[in-house]
Structure formats: C-alpha cells, structure tokens
TORTOR-19809 format. One record per residue (C-alpha): residue number from 1; chain; x, y, z. Coordinates in pm, whole numbers, plus 50000, padded with zeros to 5 digits. Layout:
BEGIN
- NUM_A_X_Y_Z $
...
END
This chain:
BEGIN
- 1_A_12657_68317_35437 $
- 2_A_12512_68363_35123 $
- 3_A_12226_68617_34933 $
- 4_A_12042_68560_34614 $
- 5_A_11916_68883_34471 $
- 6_A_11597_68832_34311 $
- 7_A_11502_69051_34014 $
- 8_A_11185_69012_33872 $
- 9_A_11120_69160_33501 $
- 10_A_10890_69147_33246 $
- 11_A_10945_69191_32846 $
- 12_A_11194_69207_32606 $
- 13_A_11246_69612_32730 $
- 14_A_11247_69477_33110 $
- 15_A_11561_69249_33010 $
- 16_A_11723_69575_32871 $
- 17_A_11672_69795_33152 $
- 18_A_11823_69492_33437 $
- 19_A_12158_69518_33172 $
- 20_A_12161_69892_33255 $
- 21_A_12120_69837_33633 $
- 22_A_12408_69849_33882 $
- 23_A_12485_69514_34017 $
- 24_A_12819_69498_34194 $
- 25_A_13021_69135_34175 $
- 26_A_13059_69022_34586 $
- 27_A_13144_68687_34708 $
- 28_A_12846_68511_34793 $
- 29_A_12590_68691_34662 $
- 30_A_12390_68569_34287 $
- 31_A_12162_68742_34106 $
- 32_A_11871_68564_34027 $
- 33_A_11652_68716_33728 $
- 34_A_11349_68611_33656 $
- 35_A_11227_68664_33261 $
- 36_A_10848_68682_33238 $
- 37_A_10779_68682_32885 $
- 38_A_10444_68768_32791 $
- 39_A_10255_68591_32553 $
- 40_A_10300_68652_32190 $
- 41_A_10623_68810_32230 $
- 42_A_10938_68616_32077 $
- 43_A_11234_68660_32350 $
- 44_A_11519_68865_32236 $
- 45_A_11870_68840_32308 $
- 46_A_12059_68823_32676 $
- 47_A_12288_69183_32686 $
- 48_A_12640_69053_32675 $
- 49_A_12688_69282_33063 $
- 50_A_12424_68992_33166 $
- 51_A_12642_68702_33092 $
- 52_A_12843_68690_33404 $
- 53_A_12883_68365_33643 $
- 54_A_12712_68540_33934 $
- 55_A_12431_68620_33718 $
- 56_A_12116_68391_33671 $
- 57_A_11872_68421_33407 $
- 58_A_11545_68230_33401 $
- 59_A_11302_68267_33128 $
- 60_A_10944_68183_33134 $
- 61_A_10569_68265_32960 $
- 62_A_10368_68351_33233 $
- 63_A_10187_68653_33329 $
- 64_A_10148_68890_33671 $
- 65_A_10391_69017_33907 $
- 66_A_10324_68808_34214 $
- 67_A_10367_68472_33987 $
- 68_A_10702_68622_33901 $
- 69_A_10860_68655_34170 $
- 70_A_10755_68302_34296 $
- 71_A_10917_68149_34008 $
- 72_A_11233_68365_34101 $
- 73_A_11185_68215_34445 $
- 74_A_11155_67892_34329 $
- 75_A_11497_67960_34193 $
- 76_A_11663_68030_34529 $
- 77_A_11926_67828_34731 $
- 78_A_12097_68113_34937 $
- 79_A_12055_68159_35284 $
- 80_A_11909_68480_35243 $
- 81_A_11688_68661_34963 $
- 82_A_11624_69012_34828 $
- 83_A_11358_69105_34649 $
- 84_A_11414_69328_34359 $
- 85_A_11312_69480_34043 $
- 86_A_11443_69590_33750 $
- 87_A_11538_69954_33739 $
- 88_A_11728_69983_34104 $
- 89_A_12100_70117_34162 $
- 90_A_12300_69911_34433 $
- 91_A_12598_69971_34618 $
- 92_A_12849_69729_34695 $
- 93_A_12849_69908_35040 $
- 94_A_12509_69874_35099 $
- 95_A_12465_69489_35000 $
- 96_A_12770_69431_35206 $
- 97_A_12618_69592_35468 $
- 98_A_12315_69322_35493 $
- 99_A_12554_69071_35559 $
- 100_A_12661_69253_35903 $
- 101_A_12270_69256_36000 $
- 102_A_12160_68881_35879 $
- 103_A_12474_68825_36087 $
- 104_A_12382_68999_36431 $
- 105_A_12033_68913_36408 $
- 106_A_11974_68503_36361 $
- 107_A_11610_68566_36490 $
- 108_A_11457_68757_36232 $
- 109_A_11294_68614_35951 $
- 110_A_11162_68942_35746 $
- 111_A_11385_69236_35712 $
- 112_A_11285_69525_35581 $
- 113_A_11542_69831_35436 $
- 114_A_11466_70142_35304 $
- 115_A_11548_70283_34968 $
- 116_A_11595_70619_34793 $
- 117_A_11274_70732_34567 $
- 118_A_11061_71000_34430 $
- 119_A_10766_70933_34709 $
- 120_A_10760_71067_34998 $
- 121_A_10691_70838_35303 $
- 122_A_10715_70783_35677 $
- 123_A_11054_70654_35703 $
- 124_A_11172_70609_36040 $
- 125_A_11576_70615_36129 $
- 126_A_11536_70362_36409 $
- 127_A_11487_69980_36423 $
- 128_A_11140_69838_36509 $
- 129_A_10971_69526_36444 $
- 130_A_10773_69505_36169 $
- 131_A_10422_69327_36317 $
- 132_A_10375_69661_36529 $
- 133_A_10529_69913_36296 $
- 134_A_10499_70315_36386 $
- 135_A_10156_70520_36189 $
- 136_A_10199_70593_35804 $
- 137_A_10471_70308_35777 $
- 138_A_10488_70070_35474 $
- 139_A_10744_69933_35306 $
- 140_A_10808_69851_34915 $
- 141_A_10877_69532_34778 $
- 142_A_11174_69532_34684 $
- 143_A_11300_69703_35041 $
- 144_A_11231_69331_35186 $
- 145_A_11442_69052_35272 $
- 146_A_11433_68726_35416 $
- 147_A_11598_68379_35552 $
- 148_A_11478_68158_35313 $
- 149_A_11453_67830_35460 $
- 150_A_11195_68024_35707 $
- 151_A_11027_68125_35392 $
- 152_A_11022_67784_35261 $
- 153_A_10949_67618_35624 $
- 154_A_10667_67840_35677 $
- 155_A_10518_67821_35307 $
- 156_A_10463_68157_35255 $
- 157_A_10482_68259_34919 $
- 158_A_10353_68605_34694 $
- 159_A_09914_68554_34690 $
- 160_A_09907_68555_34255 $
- 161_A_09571_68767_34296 $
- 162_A_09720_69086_34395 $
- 163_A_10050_69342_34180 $
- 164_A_10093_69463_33816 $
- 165_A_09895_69213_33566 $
- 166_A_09689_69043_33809 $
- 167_A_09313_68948_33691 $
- 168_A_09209_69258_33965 $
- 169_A_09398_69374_34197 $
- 170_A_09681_69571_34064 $
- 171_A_09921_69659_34377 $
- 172_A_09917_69545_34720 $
- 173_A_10123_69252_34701 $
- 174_A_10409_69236_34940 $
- 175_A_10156_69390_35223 $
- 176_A_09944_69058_35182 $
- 177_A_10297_68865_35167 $
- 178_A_10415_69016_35533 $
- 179_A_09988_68930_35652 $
- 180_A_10057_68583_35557 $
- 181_A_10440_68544_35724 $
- 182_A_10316_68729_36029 $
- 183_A_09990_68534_36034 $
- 184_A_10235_68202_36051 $
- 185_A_10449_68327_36360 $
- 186_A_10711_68453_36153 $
- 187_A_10937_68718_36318 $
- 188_A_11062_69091_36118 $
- 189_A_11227_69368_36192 $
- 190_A_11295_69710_36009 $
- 191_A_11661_69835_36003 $
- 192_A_11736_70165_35879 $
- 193_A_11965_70135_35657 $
- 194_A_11963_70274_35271 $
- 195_A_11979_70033_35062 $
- 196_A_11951_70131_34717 $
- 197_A_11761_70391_34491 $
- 198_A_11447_70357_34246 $
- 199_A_11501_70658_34050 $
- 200_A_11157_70605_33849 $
- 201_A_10774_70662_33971 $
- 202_A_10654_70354_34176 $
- 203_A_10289_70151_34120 $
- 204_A_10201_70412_34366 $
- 205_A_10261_70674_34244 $
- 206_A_10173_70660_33827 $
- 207_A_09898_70429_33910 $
- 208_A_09717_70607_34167 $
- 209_A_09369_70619_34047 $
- 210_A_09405_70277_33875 $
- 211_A_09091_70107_33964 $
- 212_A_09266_69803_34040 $
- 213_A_09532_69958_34260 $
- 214_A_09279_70129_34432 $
- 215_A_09088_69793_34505 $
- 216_A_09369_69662_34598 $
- 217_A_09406_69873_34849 $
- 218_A_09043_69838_35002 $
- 219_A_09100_69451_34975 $
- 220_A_09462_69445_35164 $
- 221_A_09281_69657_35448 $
- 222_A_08993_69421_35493 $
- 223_A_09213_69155_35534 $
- 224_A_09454_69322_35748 $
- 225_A_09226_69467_35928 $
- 226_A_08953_69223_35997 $
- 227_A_08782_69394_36255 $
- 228_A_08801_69757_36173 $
- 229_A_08779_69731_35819 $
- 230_A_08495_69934_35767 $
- 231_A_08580_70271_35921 $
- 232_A_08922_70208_35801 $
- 233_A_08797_70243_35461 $
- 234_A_08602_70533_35482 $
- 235_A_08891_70741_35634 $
- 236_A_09135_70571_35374 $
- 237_A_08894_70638_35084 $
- 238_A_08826_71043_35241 $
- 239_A_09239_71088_35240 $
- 240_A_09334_70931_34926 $
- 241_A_09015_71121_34710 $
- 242_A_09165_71462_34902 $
- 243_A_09519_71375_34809 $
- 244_A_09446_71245_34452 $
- 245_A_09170_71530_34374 $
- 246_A_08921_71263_34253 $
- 247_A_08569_71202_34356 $
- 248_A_08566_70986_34755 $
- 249_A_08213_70850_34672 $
- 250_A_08413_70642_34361 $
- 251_A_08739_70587_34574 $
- 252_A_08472_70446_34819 $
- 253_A_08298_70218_34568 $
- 254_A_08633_70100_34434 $
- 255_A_08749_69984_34760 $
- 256_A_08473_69845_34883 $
- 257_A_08456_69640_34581 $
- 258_A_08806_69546_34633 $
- 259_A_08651_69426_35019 $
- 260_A_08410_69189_34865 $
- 261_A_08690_69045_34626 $
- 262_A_08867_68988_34953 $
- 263_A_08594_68771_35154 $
- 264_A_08521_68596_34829 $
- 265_A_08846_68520_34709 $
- 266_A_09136_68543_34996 $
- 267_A_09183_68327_35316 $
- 268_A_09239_68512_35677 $
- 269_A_09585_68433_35651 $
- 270_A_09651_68601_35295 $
- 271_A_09618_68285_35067 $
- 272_A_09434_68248_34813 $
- 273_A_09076_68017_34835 $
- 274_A_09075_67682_34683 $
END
C-alpha cells in the first residue's frame, strides 16, 4: 500500500516554508509538491532539505488554489492521497497510522481526519460517515484523504472557480469537492484520529469578511442545499454578521450574490458549466 502526500504551494516564500515543514521519511509514502509560480515571478532555488528521493517537486505558472492541487493530482500514482498544504507538522505516528485505517476499511473512498489548529470547531471523537455528518461539522482540506483510482474512476476533481486566487470565490473549495464525490455515489467516512497541526490562522479565520470568502460561502450552500437554500442563508448570513460584528444586511447581499454566481456558473453536481 502506498500514499502520496500532496502539498500544494504557491511562491518563491511558499517553497521556503514546505523546507521548514516536518515531513517524516516512511516506506511507501512520497511527497508530492506542487510549485505554483505566479506570473512575473522568476523561481528561486529548491532548499537543499527538499532534495530527497521521497520528495517530488513540480513546478508550474498557473494561478488559484483549486488548479493547484489538480495539477498535484495529476501527479499521483499511489493508492491513496492526502491533501496538504504548506505550513503543517506531521508525525510519523500519525501518517503511519492511516495505513492501519485505508487497511481495515477497503469501502471508503473519502476519509476525512482531524487536525490541531487555532479555530475552534465541532470535532467529534467518533467515526461517522461523511454524507450525513453530525450539526456544525466541516472539515478542512487538507484533513481529507482518498483512494485514488476512485478519484480518478469517478472524475471528480477540485471545481477551479472556488479557494485562494480564484476569479470570485475565495474559499469553499473542498466542500464543493466532497458535493461532487458524494453526488457520484462515492462512499466517506470520518475517523477521529489527529493527524497533524496547522499552527497558523486558516482562510477562515484571517479572511473572514473577505467578500469573496463570504460568497463563497452563500454559493457552496445553494448548491448543497438546493432546496433550502434560501432560509439557509438568512440564518447563515444572521450568525456569521453576529459572530464577525459586521453589518447582516451586507453579509446577506454578499451571499446572495455568491447564490446567483452559483446557478449561473456551477452544475448540480459541483462542476463547473461549459
């Protein structure tokens, strides 16, 4: 059994910070990073603690988030993938540990961790599948996993319209990514196990009243949420304008805008319109 570790960073500073990350040598298990530079910038050199055989390091001139970590994807040939990003600390307990639960469960597609952070959140400390998951519960990106020829079978990939650098919607990405896997039969299941820590803010947290993050929001709901969009959004909008001390006719606007990007832009099933 093998895992590919996908780490997705951005910049000349975003190669720095995945040389200061911890990323313990195990049989069977690669580390795939992906290099977005962005455009203008000249790319700089690799940090000698980079140039190890289990590391991979793909650079490309492209821009947004959700376009790279498909091109880390791309990159894949494990049986399993993590997502990741570039300023995490692993254990080689914990990584070891997926193997034991890829192992006892052969039916699940989507697995979904928990990791250490700053926010605070609804994490549960028992196992439930992830298409009916308990009030309050989301996961972060790079708390996912996932057999990849299921990913690959089923053609589900990251919708390029939604996370950081996006032409709108600024967060929201690896909710419409578990829409579109679920929306295709795919199976998941949450296990509680800790596996790793993100000792800086999240999107979510130092980009709160980002207009695009906030559309993003109103946009993942409507397409989540098909039927009960609407009141949805007017609770969401009330709670996040109370927590966030900002004004809930604007968080209102903004998500309702993100709506209408939504129904303009994004299929049923998460992907984008042709």
């Amino acid at each position: 059994m093998t895992l590919d570790i996908l780490i997705a960073t951005y910049g000349n500073q975003g190669i720095i910070r995945v040389s200061q990350m911890t990323l313990p040598p195990i049989p069977g298990v690669r580390y795939i990073v992906s290099w977005q530079i962005p455009r203008g910038e000249v790319p700089g050199q690799i940090p000698d603690s980079l140039k190890r055989k289990d590391i991979d390091i793909y650079s490309h001139f492209s821009t947004g988030v959700s376009r790279n970590r498909n091109f880390a994807l791309s990159k894949a040939t494990a049986d399993y993938c993590l997502i990741s990003d570039d300023d995490l600390i692993y254990t080689e307990e914990s990584i070891r540990h997926l193997f034991d639960i890829f192992k006892d469960n052969p039916s699940v597609d989507i697995f979904a961790f928990k990791a250490e952070c700053q926010m605070e959140r609804n994490m549960p400390s028992y196992s439930f599948d992830l298409r009916h998951p308990p009030r309050f519960y989301w996961p972060l990106e790079f708390e996912i996993a996932f057999n990849l020829e299921s990913i690959r079978r089923h053609k589900v990939r990251f919708n390029e319209l939604f996370g950081r650098n996006a032409p709108i919607l600024q967060s929201g990405e690896i909710a419409v990514f578990l829409h579109q896997a679920f929306k295709r039969n795919m199976t998941g299941r949450y296990f509680p196990l800790s596996l790793c820590s993100h000792p800086n803010p999240t999107t979510m947290e130092h980009m709160a009243l980002n207009e695009g993050v906030i559309m993003a929001h109103g946009a993942s709901i409507a397409l989540i949420h098909p039927v009960t969009w609407f009141p949805r959004i007017i609770v969401n909008a009330y709670r996040r304008s109370r927590h966030l001390d900002t004004s809930f006719p604007q968080m209102l606007k903004l998500m309702l805008k993100g709506c209408i990007y939504r129904y303009r832009h994004i299929s049923s099933d998460g992907s984008e319109r042709r």
